[in-house]
N, C-alpha and C positions, 0 to 999 in steps of 0.2 A: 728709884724706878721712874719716876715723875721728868728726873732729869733729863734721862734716855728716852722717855718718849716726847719730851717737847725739841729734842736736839734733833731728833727721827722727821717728827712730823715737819719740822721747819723744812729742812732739806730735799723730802719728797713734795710737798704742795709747790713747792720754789722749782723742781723738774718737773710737775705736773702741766702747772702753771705756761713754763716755756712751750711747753712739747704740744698741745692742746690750743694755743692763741694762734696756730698758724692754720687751722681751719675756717679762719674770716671768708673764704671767697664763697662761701656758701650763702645764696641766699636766704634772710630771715633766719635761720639756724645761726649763721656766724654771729648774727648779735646777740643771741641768747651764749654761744657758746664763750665771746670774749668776756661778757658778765658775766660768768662761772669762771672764766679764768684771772677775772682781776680780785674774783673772791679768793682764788686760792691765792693771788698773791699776798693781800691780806693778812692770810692766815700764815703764811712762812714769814713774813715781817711780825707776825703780833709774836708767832711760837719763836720766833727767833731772839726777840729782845726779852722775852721772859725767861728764857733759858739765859741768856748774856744776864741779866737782872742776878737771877737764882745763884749764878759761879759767883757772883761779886759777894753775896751776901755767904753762901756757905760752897768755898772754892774747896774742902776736900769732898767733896761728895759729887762733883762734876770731871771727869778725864778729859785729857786734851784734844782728843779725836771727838769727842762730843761738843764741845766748845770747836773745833772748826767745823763742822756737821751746821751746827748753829750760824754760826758769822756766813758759811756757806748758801745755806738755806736765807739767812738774812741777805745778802747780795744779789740771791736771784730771786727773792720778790720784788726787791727795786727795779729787779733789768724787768721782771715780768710784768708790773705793774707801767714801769714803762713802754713795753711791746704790748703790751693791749690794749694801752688808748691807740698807739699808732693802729693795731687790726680792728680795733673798734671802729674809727672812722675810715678804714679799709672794709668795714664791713657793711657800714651804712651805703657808701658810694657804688657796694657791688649790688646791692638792694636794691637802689634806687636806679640802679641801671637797668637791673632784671626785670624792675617795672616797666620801664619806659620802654622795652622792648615787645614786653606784653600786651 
């Protein structure tokens, strides 16, 4: 059961993650929102290689579909960890604009 939900959870924070970093153009919000999305990414890279860890050490108790569920969820914390620093500093600059406006 343990397996299935670190395969699960990897895969959903890894789409949470994408779907969520592209609200940077919000002032002030957008930084707090890309530091909530670079946590989820976080979390589908940590659930992802614990689950890759768990199949190596006890591979009949892991299905193949969960194992790419995982590798899956692990690739899009990378992409999503790297799209948030980009809306991060997409996020600062829409800030610092909104100021200067004001």
């Amino acid at each position: 059961m343990a397996a299935k939900k670190h395969s699960t959870i990897s895969i959903l924070t890894g789409v949470l993650s994408l779907m969520m970093c592209w609200f940077f153009w919000i002032p002030v919000y957008g930084i707090i929102i890309t530091v909530f999305t670079m946590a989820l990414s976080v979390t589908a890279i940590i659930t992802g290689r614990k689950f890759i860890k768990l199949s190596k050490q006890k591979a009949e108790v892991c299905h193949r579909a969960q194992m790419q569920n995982a590798r899956y969820g692990l690739v899009l914390g990378f992409i999503g960890i790297f799209m948030s620093v980009i809306c991060f500093i997409a996020a600062l600059l829409f800030t610092l604009y909104y100021h200067l406006l004001t």
